[in-house]
C-alpha positions in Angstrom: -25.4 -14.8 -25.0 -24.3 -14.1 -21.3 -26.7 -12.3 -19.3 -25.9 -8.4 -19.1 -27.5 -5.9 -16.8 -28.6 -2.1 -18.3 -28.6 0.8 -15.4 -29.4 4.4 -15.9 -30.5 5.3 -12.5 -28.3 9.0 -11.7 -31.3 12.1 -11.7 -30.1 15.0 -13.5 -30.9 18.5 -13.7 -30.3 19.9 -16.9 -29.9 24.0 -17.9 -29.2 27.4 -17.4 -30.0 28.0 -14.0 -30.2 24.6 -13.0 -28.4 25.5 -10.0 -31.2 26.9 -8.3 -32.6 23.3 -8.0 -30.0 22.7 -5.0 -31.6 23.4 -1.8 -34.7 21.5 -2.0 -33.8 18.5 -4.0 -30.8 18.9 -0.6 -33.9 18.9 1.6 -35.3 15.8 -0.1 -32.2 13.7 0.9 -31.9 15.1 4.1 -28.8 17.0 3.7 -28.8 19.9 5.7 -24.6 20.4 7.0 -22.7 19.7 3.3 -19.2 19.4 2.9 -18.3 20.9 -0.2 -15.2 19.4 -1.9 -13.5 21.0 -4.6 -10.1 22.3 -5.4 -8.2 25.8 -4.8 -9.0 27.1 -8.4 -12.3 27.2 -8.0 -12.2 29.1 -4.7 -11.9 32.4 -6.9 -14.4 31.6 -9.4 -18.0 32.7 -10.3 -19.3 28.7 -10.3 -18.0 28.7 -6.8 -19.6 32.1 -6.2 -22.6 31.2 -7.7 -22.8 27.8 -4.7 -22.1 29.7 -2.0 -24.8 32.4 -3.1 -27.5 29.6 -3.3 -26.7 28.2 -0.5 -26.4 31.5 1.6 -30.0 32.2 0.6 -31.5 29.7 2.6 -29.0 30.2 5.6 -31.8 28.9 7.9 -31.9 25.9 6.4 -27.9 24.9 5.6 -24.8 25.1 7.6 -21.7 24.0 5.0 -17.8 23.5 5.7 -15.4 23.9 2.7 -12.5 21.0 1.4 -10.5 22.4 -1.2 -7.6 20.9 -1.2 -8.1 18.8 -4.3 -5.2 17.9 -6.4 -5.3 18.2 -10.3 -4.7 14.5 -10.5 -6.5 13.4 -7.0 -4.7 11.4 -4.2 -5.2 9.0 -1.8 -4.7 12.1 0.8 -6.9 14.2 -0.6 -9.6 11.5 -0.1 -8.6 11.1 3.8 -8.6 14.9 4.6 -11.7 15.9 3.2 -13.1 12.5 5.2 -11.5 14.1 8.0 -13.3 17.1 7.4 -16.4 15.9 6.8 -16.6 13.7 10.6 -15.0 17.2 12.0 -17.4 19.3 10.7 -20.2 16.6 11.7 -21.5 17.0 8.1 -24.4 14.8 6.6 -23.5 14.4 2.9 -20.9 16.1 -0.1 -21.1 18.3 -2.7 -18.7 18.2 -5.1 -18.0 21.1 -7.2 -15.3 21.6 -9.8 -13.9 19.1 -12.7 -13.2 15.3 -12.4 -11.1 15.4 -10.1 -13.1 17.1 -7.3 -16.0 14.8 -8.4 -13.8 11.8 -7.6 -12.7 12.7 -4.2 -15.7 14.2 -3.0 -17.6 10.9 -4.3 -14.3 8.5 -2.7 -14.1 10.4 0.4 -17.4 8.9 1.6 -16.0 5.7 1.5 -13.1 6.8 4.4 -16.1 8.6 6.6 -17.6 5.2 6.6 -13.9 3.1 7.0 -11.4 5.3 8.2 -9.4 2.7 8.9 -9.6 1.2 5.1 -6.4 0.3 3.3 -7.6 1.7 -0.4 -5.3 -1.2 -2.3 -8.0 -3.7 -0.5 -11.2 -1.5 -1.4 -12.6 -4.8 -3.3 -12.1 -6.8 -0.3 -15.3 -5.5 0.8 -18.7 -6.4 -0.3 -20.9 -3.9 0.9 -21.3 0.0 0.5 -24.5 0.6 1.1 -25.1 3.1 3.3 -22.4 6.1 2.3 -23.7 9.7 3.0 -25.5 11.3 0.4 -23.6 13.0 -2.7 -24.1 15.7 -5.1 -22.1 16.3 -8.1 -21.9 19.9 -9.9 -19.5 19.6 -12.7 -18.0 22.9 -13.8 -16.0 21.1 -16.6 -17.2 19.3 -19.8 -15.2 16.0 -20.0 -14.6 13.2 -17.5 -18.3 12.6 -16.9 -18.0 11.8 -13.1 -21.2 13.1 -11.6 -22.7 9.6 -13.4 -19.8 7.2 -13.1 -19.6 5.0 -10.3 -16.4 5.0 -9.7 -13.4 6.9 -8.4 -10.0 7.1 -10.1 -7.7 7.8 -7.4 -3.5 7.7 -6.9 -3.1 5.7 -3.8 -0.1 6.3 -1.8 0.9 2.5 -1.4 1.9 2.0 -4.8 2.0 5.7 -6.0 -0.4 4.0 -9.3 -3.9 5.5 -10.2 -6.6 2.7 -9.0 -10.3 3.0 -9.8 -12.2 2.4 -7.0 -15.9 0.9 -8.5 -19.0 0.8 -6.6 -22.7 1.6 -7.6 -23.0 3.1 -4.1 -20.5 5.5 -5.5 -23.5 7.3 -7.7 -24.5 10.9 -7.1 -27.9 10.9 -5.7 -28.3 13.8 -7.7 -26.1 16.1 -10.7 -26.9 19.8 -11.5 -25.8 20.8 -15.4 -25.5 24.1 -15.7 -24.1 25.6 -18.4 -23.7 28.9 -16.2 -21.4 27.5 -14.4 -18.5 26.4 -17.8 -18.9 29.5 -19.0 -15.0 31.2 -17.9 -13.4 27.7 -18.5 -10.7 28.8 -20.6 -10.4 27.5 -24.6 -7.4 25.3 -23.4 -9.0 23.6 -20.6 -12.3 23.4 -22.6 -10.9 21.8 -25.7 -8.8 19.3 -23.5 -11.9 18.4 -20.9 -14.0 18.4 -24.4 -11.8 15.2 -26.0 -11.6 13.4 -22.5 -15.5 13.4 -23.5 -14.9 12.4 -27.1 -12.3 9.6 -26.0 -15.0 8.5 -23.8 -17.4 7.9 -26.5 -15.3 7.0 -29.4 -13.5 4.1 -27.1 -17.0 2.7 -25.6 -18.3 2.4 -28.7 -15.4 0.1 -29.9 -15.4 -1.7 -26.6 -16.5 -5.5 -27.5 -18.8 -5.7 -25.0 -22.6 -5.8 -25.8 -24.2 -3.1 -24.8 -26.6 -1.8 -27.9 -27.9 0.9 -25.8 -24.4 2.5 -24.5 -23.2 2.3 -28.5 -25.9 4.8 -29.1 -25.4 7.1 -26.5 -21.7 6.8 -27.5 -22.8 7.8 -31.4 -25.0 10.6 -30.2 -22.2 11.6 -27.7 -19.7 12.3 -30.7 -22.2 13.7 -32.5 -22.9 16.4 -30.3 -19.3 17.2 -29.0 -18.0 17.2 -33.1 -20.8 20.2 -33.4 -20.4 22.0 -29.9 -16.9 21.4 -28.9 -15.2 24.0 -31.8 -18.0 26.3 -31.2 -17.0 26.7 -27.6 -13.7 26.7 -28.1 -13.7 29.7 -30.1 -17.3 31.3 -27.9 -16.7 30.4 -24.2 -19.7 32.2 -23.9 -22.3 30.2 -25.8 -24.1 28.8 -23.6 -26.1 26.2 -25.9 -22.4 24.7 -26.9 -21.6 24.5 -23.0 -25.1 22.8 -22.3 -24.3 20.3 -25.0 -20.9 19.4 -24.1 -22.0 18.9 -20.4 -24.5 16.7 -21.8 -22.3 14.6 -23.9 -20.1 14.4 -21.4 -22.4 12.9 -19.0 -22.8 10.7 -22.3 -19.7 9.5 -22.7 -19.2 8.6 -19.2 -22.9 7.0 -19.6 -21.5 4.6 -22.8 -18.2 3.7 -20.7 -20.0 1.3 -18.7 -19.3 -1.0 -21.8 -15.5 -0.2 -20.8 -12.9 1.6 -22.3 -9.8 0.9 -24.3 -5.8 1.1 -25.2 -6.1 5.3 -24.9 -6.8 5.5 -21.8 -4.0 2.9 -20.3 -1.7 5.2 -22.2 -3.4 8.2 -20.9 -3.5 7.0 -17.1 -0.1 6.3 -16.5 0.8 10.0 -18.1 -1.0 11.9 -15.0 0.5 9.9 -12.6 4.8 9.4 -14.0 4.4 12.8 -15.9 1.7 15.0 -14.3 0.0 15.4 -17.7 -3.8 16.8 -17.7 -6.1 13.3 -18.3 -8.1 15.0 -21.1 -4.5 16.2 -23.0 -3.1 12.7 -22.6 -6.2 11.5 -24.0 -5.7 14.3 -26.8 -1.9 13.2 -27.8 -2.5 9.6 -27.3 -5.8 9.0 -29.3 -5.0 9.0 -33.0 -1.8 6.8 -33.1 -4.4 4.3 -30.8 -6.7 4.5 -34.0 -4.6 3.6 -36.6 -3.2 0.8 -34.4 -6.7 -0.3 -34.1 -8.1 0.2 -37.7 -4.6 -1.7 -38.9 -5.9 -4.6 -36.6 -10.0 -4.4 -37.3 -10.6 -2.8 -40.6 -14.2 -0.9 -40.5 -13.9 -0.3 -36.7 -14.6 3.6 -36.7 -16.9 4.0 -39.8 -19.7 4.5 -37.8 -17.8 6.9 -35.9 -17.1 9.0 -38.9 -20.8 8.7 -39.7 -21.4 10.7 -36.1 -18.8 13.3 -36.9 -20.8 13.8 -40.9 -18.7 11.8 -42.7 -21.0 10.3 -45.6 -19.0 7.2 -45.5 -22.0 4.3 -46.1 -20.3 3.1 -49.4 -16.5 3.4 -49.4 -14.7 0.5 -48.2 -13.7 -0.4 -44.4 -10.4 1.2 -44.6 -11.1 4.0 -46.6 -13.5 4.6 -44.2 -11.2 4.4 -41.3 -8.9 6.3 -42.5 -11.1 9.2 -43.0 -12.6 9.1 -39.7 -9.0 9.1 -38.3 -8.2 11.7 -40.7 -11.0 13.8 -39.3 -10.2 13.3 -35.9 -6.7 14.2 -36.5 -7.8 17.9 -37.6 -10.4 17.7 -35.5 -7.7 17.8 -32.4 -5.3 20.4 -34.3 -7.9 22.5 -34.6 -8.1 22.5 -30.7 -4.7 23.0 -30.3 -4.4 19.5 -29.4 -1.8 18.1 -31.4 1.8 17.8 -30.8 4.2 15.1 -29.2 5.1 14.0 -25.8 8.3 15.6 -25.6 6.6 19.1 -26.0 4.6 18.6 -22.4 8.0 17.3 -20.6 7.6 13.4 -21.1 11.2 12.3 -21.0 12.4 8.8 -23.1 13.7 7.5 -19.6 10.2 7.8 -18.3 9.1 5.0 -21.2 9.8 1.7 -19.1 7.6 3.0 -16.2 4.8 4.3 -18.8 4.5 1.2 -19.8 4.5 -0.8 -16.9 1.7 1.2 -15.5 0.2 0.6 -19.2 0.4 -2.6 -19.1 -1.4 -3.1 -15.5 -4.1 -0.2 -16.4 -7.5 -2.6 -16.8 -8.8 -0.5 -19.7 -6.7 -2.1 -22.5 -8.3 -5.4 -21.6 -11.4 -4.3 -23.2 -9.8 -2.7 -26.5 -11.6 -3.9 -29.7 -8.0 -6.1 -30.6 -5.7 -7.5 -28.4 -3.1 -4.9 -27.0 0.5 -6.9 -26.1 3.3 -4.6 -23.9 5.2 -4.1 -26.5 2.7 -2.6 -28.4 1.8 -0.2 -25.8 5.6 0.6 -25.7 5.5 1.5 -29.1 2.3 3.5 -29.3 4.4 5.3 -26.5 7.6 5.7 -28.8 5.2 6.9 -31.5 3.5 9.9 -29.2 6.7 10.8 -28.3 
């Protein structure tokens, strides 16, 4: 077996009211002028609110500039004005506050403070990123997991393509989970940040690679957004459900370190030709993914059923697939997730692009079978 290396290194601090844990785990990293990085929606909302208050309680000890300019699906410009802020405002590390997408650029900007001058298409080209200013993630969404991924997922402007800009160096040094701060997500944004989560987990524990211990915090994962999620979609204000999506979403982005799969090179290329919310791409795209997967690999999901109480230890591989599938499927209409394409503006002429994005999107190379062009190009036809 080739040699494999298992990291879990990102500090978390878990709860309601974990918030007030900011300014002196700040101190201990020597932040002392943040930016904070997020994007205009938040500007109006209590999470935001609930920042600035912390902060402006310990106004001796803080002085803080503001980038909100953050785009629902981020940009390569969002990540060079908020660097531009940052050297501006002579500030000493990032906070990011908001969903994924915040999280990505105020993670990624640190890499243009330290390179201004860096073309983003040759990001790899370089060896070393030690060294970036310090970063703090606060996710006010349940889904993409950022605040412990180590990487960005970014549009550059070069080839108008999302790119995912890997690094360790990219990891928070710290993450606040506070289920305070979900609480006025609305059910929509909830249920479709909640199966960006699920995706996560249900896709890294299929990945081939070997990685025992991500399978299990992938199981557990489902596990706990199959209870919490519907809870929360119907209670915005149950707090317990919002802890435990947080938590399994920082799960789910835990387990992708294995790698991903087929839904989410479908999923990608929807955000950046069509504009579509990750999590609801994720949503549309992830049960015509399974079947194409369980007609290739028979038995692929039934341990995946077994996380979402399926009692499927003695029924026969597909059997057991297609239950799980068939749970997921109500699963998602229960959400208010299901539907085609079409429905969310995705136009037929739009296919030949989708797929060519599809096809150059990294994650299908680590599906659990073999994923051709044409079968993403179907899968595509399918959704529609």
């Amino acid at each position: 077996m080739k040699p494999v290396v298992f990291s879990f290194p990102t500090r978390i601090f878990f709860g309601a009211g974990a918030l007030t844990a900011l300014p002196e785990n700040l101190g201990l990293i020597n932040v002392r002028r943040p930016l904070i990085v997020t994007d205009p929606g938040m500007l109006n909302t209590d999470a935001y609110r609930s920042l600035l208050d912390i902060l402006g309680q310990n106004k001796d000890r803080f002085v803080w500039s503001v980038y909100a300019g953050v785009h629902p699906n981020p940009t390569e410009q969002d990540l060079r004005e908020s660097a531009r802020a940052f050297v501006e405002n002579n500030c000493d590390g990032v906070i990011a506050i908001g969903g994924g997408s915040a999280l990505d650029v105020g993670k990624a900007a640190r890499i243009l403070v330290k390179r201004p001058d860096l073309d983003l298409t040759r990001f790899y080209d370089e060896t070393d990123w030690s060294g970036l200013a310090p970063f703090v993630a606060i996710p006010t969404t349940a889904g993409t997991g950022s605040e412990v991924g180590r990487s960005s997922v970014i549009t550059l402007a070069k080839t108008n393509r999302k790119a995912v800009l890997f690094n360790p160096a990219l990891l928070a040094s710290f993450v606040i989970l506070d289920p305070e701060l979900t609480r006025s997500l609305p059910p929509a944004l909830t249920a479709a940040t909640g199966v960006d989560a699920l995706t996560h987990c249900i896709e890294a524990f299929t990945c081939p690679v070997f990685h025992p211990i991500c399978d299990g915090v992938a199981l557990e994962g489902i596990h706990l957004i199959v209870d919490a999620l519907p809870r929360v979609f119907k209670n915005g204000k149950d707090i317990d459900a919002r802890g435990q999506m947080l938590v399994a979403a920082a799960m789910g982005a835990i387990a992708f370190q294995k790698d991903l799969g087929v839904v989410h090179s479908l999923a990608h290329p929807l955000s950046t030709v069509a504009g579509m919310h990750h999590g609801l791409a994720n949503a549309l795209c992830l049960v015509p993914a399974m079947k194409f997967c369980a007609s290739r690999k028979p038995g692929i999901y039934r341990r995946v059923g077994i996380a979402c109480g399926l009692d499927l230890n003695a029924v026969p591989d597909v059997e057991a697939d297609g239950r799980t599938i068939e749970f997921i499927s109500r699963f998602l209409v229960g959400l208010g997730l299901a539907g085609r394409l079409r429905a969310y503006g995705v136009k037929p002429e739009q296919i030949d692009e989708l797929v060519a994005q599809a096809w150059d999107d990294p994650c299908h190379k680590t599906n659990v079978v073999p994923v051709t062009a044409e079968d993403l190009r179907s899968l595509y036809l399918e959704v529609m």
